[in-house]
C-alpha beads as a LAMMPS data file, in Angstrom:
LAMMPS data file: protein, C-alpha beads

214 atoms
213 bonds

1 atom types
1 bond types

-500.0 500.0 xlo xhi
-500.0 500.0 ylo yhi
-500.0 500.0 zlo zhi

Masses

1 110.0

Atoms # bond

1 1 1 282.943 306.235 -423.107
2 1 1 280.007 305.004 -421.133
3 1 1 277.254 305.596 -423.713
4 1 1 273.719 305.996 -422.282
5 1 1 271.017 303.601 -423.564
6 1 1 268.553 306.442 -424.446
7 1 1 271.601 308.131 -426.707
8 1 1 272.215 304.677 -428.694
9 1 1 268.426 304.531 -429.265
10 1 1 267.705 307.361 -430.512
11 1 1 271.093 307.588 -432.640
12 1 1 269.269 304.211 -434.174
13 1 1 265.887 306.011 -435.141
14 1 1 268.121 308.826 -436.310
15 1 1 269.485 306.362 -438.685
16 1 1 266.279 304.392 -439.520
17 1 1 264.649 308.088 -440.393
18 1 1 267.247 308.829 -442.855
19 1 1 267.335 305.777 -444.595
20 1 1 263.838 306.519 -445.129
21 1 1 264.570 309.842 -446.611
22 1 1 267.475 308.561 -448.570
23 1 1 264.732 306.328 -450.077
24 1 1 262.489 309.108 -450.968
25 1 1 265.266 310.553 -452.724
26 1 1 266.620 313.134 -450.276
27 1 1 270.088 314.332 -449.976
28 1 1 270.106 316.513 -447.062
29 1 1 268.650 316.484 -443.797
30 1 1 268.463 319.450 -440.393
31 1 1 268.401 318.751 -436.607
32 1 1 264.893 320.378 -436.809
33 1 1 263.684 317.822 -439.177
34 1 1 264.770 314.994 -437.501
35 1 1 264.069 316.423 -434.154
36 1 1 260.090 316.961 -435.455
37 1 1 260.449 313.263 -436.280
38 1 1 261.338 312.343 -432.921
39 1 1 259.643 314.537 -431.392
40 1 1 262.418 316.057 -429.569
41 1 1 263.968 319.314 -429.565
42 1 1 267.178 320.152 -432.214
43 1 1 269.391 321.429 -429.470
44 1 1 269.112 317.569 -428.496
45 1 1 269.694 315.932 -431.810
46 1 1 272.778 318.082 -431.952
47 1 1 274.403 317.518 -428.554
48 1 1 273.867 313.701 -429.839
49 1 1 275.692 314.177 -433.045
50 1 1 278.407 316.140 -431.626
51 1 1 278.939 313.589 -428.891
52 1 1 280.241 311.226 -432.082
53 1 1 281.892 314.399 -434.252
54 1 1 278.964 314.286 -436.286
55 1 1 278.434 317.466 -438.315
56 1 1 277.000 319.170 -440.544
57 1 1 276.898 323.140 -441.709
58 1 1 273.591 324.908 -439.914
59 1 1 272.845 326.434 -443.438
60 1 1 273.665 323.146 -445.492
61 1 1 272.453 320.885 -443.043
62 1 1 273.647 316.557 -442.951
63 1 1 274.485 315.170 -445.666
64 1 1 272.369 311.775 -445.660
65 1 1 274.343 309.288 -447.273
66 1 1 277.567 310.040 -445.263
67 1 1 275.456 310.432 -441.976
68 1 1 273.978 306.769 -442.550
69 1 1 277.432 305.636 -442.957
70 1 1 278.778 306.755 -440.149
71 1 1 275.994 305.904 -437.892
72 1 1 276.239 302.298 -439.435
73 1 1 279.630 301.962 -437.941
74 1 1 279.142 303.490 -435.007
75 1 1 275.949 301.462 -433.980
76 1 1 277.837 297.944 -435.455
77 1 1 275.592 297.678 -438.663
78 1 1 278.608 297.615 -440.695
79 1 1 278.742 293.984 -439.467
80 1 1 277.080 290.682 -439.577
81 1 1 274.505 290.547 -436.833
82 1 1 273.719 286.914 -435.882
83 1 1 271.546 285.938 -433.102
84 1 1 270.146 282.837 -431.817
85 1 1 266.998 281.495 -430.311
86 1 1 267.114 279.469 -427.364
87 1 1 263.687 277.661 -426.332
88 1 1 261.611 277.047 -429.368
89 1 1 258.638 276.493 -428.546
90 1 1 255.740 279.007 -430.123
91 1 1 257.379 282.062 -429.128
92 1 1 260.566 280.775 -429.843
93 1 1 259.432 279.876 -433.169
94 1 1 257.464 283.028 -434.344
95 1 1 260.933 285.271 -433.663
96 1 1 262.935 282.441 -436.096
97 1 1 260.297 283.086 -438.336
98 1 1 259.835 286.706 -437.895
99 1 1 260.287 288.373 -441.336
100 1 1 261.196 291.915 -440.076
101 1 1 264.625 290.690 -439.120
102 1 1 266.246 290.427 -442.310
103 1 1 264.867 293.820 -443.148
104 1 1 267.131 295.184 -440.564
105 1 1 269.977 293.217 -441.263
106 1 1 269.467 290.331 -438.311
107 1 1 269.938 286.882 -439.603
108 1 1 268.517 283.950 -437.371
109 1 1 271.051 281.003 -437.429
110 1 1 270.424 279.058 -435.086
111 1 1 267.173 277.831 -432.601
112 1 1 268.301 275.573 -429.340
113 1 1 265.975 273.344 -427.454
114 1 1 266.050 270.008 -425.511
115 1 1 262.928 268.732 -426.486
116 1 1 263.350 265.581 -429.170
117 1 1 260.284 266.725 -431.201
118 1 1 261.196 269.975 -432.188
119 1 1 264.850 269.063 -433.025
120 1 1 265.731 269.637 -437.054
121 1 1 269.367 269.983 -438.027
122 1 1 268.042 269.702 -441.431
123 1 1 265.176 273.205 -440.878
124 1 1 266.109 276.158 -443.179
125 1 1 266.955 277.407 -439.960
126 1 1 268.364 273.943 -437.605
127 1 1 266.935 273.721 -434.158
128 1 1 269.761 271.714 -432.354
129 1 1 270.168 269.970 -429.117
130 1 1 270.602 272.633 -425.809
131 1 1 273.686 270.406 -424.987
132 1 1 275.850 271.895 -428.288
133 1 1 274.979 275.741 -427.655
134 1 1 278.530 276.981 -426.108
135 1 1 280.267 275.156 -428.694
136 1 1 278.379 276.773 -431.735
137 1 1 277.860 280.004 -430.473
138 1 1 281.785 280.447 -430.108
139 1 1 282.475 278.530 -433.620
140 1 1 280.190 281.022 -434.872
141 1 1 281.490 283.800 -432.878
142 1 1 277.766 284.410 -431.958
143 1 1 277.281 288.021 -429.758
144 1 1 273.371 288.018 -428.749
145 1 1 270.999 285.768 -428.163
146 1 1 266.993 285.784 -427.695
147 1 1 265.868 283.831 -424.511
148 1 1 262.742 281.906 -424.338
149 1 1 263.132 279.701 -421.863
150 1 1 260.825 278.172 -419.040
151 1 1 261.559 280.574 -415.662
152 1 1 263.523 278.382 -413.762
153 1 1 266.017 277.757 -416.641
154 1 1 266.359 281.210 -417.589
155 1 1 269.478 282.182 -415.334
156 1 1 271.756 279.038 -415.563
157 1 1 271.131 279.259 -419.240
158 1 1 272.831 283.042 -419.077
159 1 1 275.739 281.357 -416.831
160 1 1 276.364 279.482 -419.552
161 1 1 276.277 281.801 -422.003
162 1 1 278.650 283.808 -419.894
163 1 1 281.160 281.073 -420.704
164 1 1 281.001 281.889 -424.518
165 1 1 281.749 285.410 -426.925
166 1 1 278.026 285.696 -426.490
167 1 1 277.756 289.251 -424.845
168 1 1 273.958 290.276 -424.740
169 1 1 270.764 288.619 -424.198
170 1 1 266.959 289.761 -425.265
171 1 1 265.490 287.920 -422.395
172 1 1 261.509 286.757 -422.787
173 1 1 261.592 284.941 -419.765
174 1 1 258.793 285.705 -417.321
175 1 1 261.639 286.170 -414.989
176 1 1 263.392 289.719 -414.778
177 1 1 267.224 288.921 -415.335
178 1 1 269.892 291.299 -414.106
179 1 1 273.089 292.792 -416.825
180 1 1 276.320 292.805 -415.984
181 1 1 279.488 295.326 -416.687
182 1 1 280.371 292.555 -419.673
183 1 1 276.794 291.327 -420.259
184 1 1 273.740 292.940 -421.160
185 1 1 270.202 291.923 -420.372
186 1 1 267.298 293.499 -421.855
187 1 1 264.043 291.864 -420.146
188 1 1 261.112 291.799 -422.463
189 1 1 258.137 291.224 -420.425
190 1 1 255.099 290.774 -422.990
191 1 1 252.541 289.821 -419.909
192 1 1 253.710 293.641 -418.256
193 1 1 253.559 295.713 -421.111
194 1 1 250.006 294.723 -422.078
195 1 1 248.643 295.022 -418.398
196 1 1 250.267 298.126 -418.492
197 1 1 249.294 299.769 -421.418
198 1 1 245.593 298.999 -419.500
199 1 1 246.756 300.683 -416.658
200 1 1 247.839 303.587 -419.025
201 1 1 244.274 303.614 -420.665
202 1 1 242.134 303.595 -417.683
203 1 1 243.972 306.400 -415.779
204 1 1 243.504 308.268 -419.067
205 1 1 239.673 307.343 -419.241
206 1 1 239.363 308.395 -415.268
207 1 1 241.191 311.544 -415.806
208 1 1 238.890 312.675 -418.697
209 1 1 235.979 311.833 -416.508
210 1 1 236.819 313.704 -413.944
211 1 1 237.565 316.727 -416.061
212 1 1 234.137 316.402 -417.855
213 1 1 232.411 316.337 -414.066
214 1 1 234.217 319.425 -413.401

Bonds

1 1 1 2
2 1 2 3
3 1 3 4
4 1 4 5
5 1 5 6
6 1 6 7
7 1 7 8
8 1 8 9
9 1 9 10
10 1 10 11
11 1 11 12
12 1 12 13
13 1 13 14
14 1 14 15
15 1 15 16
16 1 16 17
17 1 17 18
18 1 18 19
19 1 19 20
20 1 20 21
21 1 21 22
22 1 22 23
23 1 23 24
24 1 24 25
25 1 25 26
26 1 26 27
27 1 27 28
28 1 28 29
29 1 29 30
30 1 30 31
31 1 31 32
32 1 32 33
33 1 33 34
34 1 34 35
35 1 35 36
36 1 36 37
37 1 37 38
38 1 38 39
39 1 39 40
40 1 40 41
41 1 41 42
42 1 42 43
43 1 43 44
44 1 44 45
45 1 45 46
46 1 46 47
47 1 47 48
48 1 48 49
49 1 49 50
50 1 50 51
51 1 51 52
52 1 52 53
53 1 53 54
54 1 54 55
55 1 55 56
56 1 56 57
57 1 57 58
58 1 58 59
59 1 59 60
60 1 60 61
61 1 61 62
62 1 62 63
63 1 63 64
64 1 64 65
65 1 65 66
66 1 66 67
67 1 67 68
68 1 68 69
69 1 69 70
70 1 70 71
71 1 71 72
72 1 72 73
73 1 73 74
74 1 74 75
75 1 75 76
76 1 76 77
77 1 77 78
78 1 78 79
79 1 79 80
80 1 80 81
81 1 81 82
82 1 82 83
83 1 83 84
84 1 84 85
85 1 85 86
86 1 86 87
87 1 87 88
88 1 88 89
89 1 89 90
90 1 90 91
91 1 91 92
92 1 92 93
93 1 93 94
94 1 94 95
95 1 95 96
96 1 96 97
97 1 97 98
98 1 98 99
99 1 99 100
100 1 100 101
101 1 101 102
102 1 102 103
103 1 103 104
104 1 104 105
105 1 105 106
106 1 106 107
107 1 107 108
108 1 108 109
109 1 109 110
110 1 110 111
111 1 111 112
112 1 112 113
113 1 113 114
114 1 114 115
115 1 115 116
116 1 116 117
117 1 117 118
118 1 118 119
119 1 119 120
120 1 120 121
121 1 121 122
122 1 122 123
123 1 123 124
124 1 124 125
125 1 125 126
126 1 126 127
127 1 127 128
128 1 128 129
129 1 129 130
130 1 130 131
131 1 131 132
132 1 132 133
133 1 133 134
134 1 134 135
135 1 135 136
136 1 136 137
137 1 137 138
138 1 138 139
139 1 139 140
140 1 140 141
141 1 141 142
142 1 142 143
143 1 143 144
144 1 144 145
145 1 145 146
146 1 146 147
147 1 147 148
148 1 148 149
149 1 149 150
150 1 150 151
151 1 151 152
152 1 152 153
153 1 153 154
154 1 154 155
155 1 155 156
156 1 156 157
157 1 157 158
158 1 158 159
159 1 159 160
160 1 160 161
161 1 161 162
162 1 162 163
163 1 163 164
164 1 164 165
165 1 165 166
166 1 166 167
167 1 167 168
168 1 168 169
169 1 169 170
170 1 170 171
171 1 171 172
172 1 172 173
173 1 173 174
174 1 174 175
175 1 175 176
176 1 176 177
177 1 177 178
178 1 178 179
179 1 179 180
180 1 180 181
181 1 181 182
182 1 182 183
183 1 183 184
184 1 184 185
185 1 185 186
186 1 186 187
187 1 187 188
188 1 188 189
189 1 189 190
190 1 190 191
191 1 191 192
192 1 192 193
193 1 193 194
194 1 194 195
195 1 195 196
196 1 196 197
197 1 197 198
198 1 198 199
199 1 199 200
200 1 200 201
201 1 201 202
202 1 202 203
203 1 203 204
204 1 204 205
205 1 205 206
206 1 206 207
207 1 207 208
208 1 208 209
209 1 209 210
210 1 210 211
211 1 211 212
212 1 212 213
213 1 213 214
């Protein structure tokens, strides 16, 4: 089955949700709760779930614990999730230092780079030499890795992970990379995202205008 992106998204903020619930010491949940968290409608939340046999009983609702579980295997939580950080320079850096991924279950391992000065086999976290990337990432049977890379080495440094188990790349090159039927790409443009979120504001500052001058 050729899931859609938007499903496996929102079957992950499904989850997140009700781990949050599960903290707060809830034991069931209903579409219409988690489709007011979403801010979606239930009829949606339940066409998800029943795409993946998920159910529940409309008067008893989920149970949360066994929904969590299941969700954890279907979205691959269940196992380790390793990645790897190639280019570590600043922004390379801040992600292997980024404290939210252990909260989620992501363990940094690695950090690649060519340049001699930021090289540390020795880090908490090693930075090693470019050169010895295909051989670690398939020793360490390594699925994803996070890209920040200089443009024009972006796309021969996905050719070579093509050569490897690796089988997804988050990809903060200022370069827009294209995914493949065996290899994902998801392009993280941080210089885009800003510019448009000002795009965003002003249209909704010119649009207010306008409706006070009417």
């Amino acid at each position: 089955m050729n899931t859609n992106q938007e499903v496996i998204r929102r079957l992950s903020r499904y989850r997140n949700i009700m781990r949050k619930m599960k903290a707060l010491g809830l034991v069931k949940v209903f579409s219409d709760n988690l489709a007011d968290a979403l801010g979606v409608s239930p009829s949606l939340v339940r066409k998800d779930f029943s795409m993946f046999n998920l159910t529940g009983n409309k008067r008893g609702g989920y149970r949360i614990e066994e929904l969590v579980a299941k969700l954890n295997v279907l979205l691959g939580k269940d196992k380790k999730q390793r990645i790897v950080i190639i280019g570590c320079g600043k922004l390379g850096q801040a992600l292997m230092n980024h404290n939210g991924f252990p909260r989620v279950g992501i363990r940094v391992v690695a950090g690649f780079d060519s340049d001699p000065e930021v090289l540390n086999a020795d880090a908490p976290i090693p930075i090693l030499h470019v050169k010895t990337i295909k051989e670690f990432i398939t020793e360490n049977e390594i699925r994803v890795a996070a890209l920040t890379v200089p443009e024009p080495a972006a796309q021969g440094m996905v050719e070579t992970l093509k050569k490897t188990c690796c089988k997804g790349v988050i990809n903060f090159a200022p370069i827009v990379l294209k995914s493949s039927e065996d290899f994902l790409i998801h392009n993280m443009n941080i210089e885009q995202e800003i510019e448009n979120l000002f795009y965003n504001i002003h249209f909704s500052e010119a649009k207010d205008q306008q409706e006070a001058a009417q």
